[in-house]
mmCIF file as gemmi writes it, N, C-alpha and C atoms, coordinates in Angstrom:
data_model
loop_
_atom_site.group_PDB
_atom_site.id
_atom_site.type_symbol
_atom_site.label_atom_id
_atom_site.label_alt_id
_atom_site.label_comp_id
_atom_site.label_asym_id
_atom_site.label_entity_id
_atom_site.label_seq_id
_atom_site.pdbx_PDB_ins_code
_atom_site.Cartn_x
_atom_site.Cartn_y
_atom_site.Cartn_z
_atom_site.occupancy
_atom_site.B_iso_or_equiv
_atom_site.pdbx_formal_charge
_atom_site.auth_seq_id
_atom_site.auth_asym_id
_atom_site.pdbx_PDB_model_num
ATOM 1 N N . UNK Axp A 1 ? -52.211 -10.128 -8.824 1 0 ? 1 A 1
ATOM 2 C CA . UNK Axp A 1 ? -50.801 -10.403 -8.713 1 0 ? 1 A 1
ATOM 3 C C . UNK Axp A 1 ? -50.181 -9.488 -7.663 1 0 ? 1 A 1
ATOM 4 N N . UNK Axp A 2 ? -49.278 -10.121 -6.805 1 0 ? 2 A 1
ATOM 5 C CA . UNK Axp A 2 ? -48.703 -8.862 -5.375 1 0 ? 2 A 1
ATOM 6 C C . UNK Axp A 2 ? -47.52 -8.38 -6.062 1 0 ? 2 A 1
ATOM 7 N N . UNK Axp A 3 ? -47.184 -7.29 -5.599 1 0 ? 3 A 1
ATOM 8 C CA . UNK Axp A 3 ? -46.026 -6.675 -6.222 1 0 ? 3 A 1
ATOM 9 C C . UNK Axp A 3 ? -45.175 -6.797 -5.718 1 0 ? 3 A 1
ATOM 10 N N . UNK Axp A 4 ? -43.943 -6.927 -6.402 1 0 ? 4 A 1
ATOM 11 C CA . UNK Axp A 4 ? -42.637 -7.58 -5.618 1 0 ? 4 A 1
ATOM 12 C C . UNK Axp A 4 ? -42.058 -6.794 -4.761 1 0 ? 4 A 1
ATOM 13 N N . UNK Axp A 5 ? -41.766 -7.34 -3.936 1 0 ? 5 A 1
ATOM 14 C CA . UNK Axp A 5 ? -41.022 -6.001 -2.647 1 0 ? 5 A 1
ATOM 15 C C . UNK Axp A 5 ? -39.723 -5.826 -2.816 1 0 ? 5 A 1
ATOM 16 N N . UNK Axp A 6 ? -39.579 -4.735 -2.93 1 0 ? 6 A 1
ATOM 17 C CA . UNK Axp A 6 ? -38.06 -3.943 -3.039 1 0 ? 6 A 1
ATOM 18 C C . UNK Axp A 6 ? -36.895 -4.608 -2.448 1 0 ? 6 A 1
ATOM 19 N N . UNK Axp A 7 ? -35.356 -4.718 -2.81 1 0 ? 7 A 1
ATOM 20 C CA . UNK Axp A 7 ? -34.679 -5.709 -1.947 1 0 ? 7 A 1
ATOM 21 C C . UNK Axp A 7 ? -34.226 -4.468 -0.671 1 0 ? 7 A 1
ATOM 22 N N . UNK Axp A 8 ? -34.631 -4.662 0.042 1 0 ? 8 A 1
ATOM 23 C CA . UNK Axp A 8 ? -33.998 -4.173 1.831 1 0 ? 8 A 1
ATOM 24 C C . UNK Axp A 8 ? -32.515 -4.664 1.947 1 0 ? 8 A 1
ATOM 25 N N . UNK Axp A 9 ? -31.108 -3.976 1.969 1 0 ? 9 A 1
ATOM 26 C CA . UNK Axp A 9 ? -30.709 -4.637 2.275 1 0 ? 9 A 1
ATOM 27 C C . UNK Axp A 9 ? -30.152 -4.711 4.341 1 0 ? 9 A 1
ATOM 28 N N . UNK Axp A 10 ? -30.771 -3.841 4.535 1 0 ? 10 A 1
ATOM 29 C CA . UNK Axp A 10 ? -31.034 -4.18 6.071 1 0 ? 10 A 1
ATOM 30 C C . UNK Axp A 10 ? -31.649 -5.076 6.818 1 0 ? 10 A 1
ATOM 31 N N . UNK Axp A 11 ? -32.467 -5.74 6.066 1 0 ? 11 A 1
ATOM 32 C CA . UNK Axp A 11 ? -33.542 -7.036 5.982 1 0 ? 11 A 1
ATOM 33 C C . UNK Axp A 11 ? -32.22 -8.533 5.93 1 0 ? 11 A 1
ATOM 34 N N . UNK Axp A 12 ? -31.233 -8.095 4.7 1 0 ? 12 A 1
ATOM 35 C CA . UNK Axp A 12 ? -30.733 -9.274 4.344 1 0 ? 12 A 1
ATOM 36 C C . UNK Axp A 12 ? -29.882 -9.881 5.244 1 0 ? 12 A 1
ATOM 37 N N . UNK Axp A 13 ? -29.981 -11.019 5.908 1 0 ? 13 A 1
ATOM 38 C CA . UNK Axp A 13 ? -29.416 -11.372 6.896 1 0 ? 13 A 1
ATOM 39 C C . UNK Axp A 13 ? -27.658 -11.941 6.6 1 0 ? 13 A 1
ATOM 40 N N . UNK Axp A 14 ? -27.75 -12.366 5.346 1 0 ? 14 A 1
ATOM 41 C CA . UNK Axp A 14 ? -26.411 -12.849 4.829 1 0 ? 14 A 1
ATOM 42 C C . UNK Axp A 14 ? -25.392 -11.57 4.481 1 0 ? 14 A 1
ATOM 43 N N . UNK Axp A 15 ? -25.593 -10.414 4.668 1 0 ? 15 A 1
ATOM 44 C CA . UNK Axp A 15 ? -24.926 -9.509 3.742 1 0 ? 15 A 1
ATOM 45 C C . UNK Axp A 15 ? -23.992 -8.717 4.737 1 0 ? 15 A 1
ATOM 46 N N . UNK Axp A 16 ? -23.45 -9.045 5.907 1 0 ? 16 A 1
ATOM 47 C CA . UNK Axp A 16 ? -23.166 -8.456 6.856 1 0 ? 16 A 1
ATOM 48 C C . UNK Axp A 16 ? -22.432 -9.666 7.437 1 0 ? 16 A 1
ATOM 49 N N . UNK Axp A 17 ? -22.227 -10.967 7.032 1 0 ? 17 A 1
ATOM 50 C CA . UNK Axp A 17 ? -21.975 -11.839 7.808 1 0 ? 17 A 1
ATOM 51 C C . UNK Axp A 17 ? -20.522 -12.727 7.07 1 0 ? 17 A 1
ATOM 52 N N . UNK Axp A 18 ? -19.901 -12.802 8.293 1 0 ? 18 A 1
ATOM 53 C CA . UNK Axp A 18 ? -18.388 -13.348 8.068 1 0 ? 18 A 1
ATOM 54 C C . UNK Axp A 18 ? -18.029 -14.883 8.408 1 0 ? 18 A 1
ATOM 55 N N . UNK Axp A 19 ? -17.92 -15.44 8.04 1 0 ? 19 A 1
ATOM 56 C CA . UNK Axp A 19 ? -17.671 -16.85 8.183 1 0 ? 19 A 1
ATOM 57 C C . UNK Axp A 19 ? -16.238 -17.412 7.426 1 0 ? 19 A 1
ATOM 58 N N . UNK Axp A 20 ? -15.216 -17.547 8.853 1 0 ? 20 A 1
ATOM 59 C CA . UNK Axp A 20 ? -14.329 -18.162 8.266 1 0 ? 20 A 1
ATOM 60 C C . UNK Axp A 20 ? -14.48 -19.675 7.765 1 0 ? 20 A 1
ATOM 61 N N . UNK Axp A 21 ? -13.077 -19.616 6.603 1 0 ? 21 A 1
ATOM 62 C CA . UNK Axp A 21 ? -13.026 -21.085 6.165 1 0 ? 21 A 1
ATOM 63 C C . UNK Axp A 21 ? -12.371 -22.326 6.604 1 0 ? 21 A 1
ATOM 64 N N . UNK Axp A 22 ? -11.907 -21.47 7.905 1 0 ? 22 A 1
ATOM 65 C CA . UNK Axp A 22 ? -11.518 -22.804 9.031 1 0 ? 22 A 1
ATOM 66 C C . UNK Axp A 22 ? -11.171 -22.475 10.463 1 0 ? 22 A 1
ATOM 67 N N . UNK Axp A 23 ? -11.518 -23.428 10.988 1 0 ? 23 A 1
ATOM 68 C CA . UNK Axp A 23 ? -11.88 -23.179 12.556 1 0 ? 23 A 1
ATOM 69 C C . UNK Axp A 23 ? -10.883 -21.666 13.167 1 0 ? 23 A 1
ATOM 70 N N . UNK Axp A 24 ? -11.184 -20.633 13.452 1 0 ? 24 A 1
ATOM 71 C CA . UNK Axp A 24 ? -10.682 -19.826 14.113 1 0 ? 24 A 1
ATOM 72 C C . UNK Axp A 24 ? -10.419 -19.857 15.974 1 0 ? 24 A 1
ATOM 73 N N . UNK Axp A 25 ? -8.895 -19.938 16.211 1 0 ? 25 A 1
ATOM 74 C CA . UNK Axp A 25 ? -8.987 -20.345 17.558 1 0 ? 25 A 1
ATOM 75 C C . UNK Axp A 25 ? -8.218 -18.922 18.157 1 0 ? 25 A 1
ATOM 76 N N . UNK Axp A 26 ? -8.818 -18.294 19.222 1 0 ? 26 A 1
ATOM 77 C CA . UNK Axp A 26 ? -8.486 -17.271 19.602 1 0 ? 26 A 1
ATOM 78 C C . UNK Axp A 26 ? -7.78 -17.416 21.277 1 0 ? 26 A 1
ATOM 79 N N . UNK Axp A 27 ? -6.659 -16.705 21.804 1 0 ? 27 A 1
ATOM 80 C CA . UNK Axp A 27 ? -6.423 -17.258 22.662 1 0 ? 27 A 1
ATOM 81 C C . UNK Axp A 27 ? -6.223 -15.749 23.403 1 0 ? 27 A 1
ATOM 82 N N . UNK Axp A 28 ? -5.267 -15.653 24.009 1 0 ? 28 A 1
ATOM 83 C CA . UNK Axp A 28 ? -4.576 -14.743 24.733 1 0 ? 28 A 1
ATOM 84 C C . UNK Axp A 28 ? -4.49 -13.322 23.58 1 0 ? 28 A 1
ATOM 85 N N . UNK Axp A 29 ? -4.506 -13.345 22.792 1 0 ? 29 A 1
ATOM 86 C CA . UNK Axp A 29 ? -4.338 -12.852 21.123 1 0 ? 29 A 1
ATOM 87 C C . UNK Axp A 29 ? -5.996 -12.168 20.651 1 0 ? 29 A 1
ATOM 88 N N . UNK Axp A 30 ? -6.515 -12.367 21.956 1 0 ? 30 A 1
ATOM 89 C CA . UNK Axp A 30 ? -8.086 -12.104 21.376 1 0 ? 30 A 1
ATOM 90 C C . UNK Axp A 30 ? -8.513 -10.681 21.123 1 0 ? 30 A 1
ATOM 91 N N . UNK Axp A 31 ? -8.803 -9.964 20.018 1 0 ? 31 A 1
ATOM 92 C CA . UNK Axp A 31 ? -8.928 -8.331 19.681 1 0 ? 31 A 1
ATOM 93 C C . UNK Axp A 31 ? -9.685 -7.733 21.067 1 0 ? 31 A 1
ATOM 94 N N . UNK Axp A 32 ? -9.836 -6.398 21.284 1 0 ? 32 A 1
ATOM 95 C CA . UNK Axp A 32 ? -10.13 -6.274 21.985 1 0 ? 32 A 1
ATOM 96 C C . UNK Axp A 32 ? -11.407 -5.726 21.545 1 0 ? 32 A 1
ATOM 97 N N . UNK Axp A 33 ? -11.787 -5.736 20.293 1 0 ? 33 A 1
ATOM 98 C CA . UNK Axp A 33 ? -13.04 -4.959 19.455 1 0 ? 33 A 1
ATOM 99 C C . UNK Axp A 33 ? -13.434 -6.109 18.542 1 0 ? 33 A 1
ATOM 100 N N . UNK Axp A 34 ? -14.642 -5.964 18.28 1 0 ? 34 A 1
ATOM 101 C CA . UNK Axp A 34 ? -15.48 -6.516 16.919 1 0 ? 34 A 1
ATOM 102 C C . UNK Axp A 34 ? -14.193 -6.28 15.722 1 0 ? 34 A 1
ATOM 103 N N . UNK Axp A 35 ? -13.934 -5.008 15.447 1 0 ? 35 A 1
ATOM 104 C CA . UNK Axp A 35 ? -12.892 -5.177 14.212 1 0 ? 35 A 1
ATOM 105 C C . UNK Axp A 35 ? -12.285 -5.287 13.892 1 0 ? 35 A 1
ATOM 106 N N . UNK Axp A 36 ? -11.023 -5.832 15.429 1 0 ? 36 A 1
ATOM 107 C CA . UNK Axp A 36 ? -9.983 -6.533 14.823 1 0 ? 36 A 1
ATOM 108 C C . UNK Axp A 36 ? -9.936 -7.811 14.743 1 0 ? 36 A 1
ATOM 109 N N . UNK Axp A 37 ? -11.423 -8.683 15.39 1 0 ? 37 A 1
ATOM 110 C CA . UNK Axp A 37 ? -11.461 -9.586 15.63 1 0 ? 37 A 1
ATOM 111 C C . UNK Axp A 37 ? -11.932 -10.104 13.979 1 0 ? 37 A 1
ATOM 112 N N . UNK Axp A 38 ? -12.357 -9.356 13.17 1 0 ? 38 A 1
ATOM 113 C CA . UNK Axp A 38 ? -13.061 -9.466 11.836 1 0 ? 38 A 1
ATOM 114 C C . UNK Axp A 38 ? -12.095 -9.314 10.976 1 0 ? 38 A 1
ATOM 115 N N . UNK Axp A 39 ? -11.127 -8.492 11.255 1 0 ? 39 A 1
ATOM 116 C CA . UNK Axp A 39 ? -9.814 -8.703 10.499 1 0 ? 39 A 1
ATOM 117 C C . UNK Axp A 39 ? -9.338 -9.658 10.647 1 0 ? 39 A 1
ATOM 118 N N . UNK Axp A 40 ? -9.232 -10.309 11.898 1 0 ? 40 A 1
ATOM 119 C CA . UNK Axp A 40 ? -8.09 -11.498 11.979 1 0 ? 40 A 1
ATOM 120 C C . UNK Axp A 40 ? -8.918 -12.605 11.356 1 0 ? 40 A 1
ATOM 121 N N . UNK Axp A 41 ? -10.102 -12.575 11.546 1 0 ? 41 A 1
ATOM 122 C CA . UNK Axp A 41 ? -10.664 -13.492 10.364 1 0 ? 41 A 1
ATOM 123 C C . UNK Axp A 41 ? -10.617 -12.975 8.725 1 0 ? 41 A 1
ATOM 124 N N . UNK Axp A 42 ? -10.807 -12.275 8.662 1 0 ? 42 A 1
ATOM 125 C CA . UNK Axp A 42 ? -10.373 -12.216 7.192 1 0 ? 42 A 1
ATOM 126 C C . UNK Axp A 42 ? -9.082 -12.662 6.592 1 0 ? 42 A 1
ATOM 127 N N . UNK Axp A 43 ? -8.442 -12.252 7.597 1 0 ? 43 A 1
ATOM 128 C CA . UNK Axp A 43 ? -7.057 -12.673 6.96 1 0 ? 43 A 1
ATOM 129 C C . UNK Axp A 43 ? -6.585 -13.417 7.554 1 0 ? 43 A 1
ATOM 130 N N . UNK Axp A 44 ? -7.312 -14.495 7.861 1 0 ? 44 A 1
ATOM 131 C CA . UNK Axp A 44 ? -6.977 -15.928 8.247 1 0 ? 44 A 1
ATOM 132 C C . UNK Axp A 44 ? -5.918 -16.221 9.334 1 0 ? 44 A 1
ATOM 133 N N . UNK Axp A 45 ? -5.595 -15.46 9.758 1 0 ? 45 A 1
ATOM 134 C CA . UNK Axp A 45 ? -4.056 -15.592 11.057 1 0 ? 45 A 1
ATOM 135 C C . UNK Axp A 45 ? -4.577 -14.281 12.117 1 0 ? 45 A 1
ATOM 136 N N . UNK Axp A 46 ? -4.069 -14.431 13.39 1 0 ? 46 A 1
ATOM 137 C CA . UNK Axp A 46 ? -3.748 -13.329 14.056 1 0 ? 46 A 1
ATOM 138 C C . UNK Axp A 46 ? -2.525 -12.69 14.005 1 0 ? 46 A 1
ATOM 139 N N . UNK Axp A 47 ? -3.055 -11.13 14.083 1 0 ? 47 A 1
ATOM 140 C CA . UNK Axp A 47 ? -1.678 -10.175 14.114 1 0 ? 47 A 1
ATOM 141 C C . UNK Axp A 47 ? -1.011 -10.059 15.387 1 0 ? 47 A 1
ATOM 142 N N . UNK Axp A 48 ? 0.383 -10.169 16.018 1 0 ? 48 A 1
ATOM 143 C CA . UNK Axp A 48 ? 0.425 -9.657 17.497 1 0 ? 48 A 1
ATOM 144 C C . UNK Axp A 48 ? -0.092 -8.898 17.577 1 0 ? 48 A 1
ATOM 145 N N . UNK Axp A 49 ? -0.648 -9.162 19.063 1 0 ? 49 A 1
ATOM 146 C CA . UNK Axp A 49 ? -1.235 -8.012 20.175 1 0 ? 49 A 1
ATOM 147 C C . UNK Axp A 49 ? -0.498 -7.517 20.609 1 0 ? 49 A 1
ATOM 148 N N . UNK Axp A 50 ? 0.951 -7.798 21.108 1 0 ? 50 A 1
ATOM 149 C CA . UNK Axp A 50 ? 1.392 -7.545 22.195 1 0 ? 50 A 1
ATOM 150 C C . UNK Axp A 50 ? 3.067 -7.888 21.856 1 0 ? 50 A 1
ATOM 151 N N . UNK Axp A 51 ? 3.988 -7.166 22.436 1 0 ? 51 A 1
ATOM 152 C CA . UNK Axp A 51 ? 5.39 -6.976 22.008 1 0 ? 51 A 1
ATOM 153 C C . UNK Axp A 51 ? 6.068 -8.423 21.91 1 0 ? 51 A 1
ATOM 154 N N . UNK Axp A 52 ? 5.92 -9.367 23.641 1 0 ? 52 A 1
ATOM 155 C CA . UNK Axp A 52 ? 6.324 -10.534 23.384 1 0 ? 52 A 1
ATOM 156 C C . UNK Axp A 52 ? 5.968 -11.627 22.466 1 0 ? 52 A 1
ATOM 157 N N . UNK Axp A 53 ? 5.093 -11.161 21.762 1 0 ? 53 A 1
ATOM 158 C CA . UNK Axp A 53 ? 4.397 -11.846 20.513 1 0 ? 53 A 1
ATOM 159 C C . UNK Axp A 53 ? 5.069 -12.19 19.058 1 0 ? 53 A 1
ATOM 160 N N . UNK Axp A 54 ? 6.07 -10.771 19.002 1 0 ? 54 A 1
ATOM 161 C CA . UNK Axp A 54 ? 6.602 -10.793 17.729 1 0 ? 54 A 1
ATOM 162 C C . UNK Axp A 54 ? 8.051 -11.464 17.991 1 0 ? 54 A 1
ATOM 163 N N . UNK Axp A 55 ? 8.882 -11.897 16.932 1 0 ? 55 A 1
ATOM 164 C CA . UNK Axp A 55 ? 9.872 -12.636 16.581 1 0 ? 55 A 1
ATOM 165 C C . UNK Axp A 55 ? 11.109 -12.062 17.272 1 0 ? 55 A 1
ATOM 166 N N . UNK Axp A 56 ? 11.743 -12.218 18.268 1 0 ? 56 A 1
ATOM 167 C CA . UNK Axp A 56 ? 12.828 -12.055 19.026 1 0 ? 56 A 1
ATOM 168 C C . UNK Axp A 56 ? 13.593 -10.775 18.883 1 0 ? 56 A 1
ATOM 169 N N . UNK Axp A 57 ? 14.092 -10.94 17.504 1 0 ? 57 A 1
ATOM 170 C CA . UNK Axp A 57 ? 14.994 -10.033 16.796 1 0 ? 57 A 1
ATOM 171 C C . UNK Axp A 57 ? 14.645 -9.008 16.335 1 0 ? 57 A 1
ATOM 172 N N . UNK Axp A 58 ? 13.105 -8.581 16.152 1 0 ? 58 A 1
ATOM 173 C CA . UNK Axp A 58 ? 12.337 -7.411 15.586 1 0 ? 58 A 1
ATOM 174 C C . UNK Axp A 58 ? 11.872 -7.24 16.808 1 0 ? 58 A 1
ATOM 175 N N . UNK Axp A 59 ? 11.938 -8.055 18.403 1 0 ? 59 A 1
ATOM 176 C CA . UNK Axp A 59 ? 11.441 -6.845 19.531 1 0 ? 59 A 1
ATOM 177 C C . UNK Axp A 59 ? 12.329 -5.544 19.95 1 0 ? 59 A 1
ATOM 178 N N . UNK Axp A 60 ? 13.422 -5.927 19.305 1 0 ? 60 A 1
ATOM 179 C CA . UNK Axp A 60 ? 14.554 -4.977 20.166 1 0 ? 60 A 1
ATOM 180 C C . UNK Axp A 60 ? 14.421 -3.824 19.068 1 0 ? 60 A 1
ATOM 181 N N . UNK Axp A 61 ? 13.831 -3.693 17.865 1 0 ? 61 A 1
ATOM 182 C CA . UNK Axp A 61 ? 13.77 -2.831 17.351 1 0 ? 61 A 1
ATOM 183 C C . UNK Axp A 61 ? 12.198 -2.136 17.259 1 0 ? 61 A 1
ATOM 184 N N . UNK Axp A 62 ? 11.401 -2.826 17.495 1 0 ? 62 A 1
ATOM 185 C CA . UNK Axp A 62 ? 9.858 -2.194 17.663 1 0 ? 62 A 1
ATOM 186 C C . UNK Axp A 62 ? 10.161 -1.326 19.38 1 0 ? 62 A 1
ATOM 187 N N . UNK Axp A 63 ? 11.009 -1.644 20.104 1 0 ? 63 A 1
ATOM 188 C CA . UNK Axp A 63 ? 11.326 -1.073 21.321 1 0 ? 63 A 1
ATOM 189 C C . UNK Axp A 63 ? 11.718 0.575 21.03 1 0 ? 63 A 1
ATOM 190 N N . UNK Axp A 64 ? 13.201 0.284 20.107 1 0 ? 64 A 1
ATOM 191 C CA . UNK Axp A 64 ? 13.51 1.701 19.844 1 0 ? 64 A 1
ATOM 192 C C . UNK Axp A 64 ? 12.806 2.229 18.763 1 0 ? 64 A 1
ATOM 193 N N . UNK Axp A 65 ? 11.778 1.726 18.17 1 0 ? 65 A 1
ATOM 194 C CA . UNK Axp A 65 ? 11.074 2.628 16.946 1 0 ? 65 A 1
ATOM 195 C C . UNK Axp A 65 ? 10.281 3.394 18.22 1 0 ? 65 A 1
ATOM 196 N N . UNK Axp A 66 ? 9.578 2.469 19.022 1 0 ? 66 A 1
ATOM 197 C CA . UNK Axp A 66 ? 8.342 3.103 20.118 1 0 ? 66 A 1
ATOM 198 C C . UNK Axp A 66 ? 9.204 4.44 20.889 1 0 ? 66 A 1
ATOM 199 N N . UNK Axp A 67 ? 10.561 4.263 21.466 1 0 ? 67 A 1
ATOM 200 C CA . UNK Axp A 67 ? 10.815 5.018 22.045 1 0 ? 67 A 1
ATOM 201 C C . UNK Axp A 67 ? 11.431 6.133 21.526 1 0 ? 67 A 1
ATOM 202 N N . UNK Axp A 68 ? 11.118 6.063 20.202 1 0 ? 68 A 1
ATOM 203 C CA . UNK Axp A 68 ? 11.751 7.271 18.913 1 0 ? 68 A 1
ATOM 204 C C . UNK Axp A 68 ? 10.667 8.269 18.317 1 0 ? 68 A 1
ATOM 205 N N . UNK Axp A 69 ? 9.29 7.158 18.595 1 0 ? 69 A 1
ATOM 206 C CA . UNK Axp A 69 ? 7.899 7.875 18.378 1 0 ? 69 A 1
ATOM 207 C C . UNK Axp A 69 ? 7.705 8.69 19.348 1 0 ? 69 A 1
ATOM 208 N N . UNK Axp A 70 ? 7.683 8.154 20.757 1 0 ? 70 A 1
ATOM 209 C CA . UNK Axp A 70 ? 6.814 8.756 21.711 1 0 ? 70 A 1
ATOM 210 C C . UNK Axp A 70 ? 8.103 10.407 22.02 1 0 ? 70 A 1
ATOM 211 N N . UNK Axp A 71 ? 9.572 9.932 21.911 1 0 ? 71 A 1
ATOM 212 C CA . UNK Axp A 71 ? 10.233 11.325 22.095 1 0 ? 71 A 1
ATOM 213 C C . UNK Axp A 71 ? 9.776 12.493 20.941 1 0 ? 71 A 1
ATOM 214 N N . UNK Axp A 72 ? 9.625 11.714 19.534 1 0 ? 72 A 1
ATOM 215 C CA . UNK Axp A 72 ? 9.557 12.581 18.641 1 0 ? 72 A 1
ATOM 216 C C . UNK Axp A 72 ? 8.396 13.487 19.049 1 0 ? 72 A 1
ATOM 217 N N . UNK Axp A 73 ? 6.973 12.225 19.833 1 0 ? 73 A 1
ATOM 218 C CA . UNK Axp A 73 ? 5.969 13.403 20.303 1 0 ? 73 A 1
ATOM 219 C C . UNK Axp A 73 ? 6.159 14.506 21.194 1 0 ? 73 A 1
ATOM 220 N N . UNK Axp A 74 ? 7.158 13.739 22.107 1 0 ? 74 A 1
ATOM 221 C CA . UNK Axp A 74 ? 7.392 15.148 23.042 1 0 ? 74 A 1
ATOM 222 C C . UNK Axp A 74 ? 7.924 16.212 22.814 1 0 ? 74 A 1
ATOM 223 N N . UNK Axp A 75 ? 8.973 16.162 21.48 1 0 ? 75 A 1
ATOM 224 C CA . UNK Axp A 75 ? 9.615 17.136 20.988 1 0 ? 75 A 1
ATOM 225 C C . UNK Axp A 75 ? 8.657 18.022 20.27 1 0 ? 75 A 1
ATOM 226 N N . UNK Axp A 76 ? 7.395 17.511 19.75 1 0 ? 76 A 1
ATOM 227 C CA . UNK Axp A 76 ? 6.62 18.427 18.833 1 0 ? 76 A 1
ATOM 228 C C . UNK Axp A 76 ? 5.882 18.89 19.968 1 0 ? 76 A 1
ATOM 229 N N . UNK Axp A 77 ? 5.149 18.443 21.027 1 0 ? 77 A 1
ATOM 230 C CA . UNK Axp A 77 ? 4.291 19.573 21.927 1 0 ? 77 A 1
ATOM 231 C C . UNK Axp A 77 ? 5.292 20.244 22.51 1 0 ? 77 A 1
ATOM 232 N N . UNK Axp A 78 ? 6.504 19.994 22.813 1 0 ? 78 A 1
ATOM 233 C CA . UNK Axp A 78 ? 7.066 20.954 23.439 1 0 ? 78 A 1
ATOM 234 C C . UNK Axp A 78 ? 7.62 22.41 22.629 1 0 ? 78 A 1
ATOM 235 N N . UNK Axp A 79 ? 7.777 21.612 21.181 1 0 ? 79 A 1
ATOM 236 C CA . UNK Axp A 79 ? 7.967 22.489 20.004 1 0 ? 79 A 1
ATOM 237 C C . UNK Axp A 79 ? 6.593 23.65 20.223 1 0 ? 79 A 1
ATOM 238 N N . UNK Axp A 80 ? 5.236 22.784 19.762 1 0 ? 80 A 1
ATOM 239 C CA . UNK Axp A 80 ? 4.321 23.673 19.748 1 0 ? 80 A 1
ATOM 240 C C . UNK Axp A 80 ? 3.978 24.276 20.847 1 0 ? 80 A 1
ATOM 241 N N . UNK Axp A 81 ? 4.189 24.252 22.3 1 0 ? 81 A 1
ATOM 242 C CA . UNK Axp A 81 ? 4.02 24.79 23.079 1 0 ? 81 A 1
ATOM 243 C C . UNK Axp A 81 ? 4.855 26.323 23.074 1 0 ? 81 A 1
ATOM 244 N N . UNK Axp A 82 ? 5.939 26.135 22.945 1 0 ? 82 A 1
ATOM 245 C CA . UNK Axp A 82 ? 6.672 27.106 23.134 1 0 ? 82 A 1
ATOM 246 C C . UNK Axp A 82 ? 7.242 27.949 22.087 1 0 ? 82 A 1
ATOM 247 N N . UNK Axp A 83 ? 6.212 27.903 20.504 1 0 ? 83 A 1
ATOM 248 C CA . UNK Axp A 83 ? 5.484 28.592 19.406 1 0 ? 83 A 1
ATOM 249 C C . UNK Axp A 83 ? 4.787 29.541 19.909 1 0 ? 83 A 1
ATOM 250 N N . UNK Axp A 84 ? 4.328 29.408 20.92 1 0 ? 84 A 1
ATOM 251 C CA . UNK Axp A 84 ? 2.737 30.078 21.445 1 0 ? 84 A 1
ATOM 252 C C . UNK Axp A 84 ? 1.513 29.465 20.669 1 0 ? 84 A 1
């Protein structure tokens, strides 16, 4: 009698593998990595990529959140800079 071989699961070809449940069409919107491209299949829709993407009325505010982040950064290296 042969002895049963251990399950590998590096061997298993199904266990790693994503298959959406309906046609995924990628356009201009396409991730720029394996993992967001695996997210947007998972969760069945794409997320914007890109500012003109999102809904009119929430660009004018993703504008001043961005330009509230990037000052807040400058305020902290300039903070920590001049901490010593």
């Amino acid at each position: 009698m042969k002895p049963k071989q251990p399950y590998n699961p590096y061997l298993d070809s199904t266990l790693h593998l994503t298959i959406p449940d309906k046609p995924f069409e990628i356009t201009t919107r396409d991730g720029f990595n394996d993992v967001i491209k695996h997210g947007d299949i998972v969760q069945g829709h794409q997320f914007p990529k890109q500012l003109n993407e999102f809904p009119h009325q929430l660009r004018s505010v993703m504008k001043w959140g961005i330009r509230f982040y990037v000052a807040s950064f400058i305020v902290a290296v300039v903070c920590s800079i001049l901490d010593g």
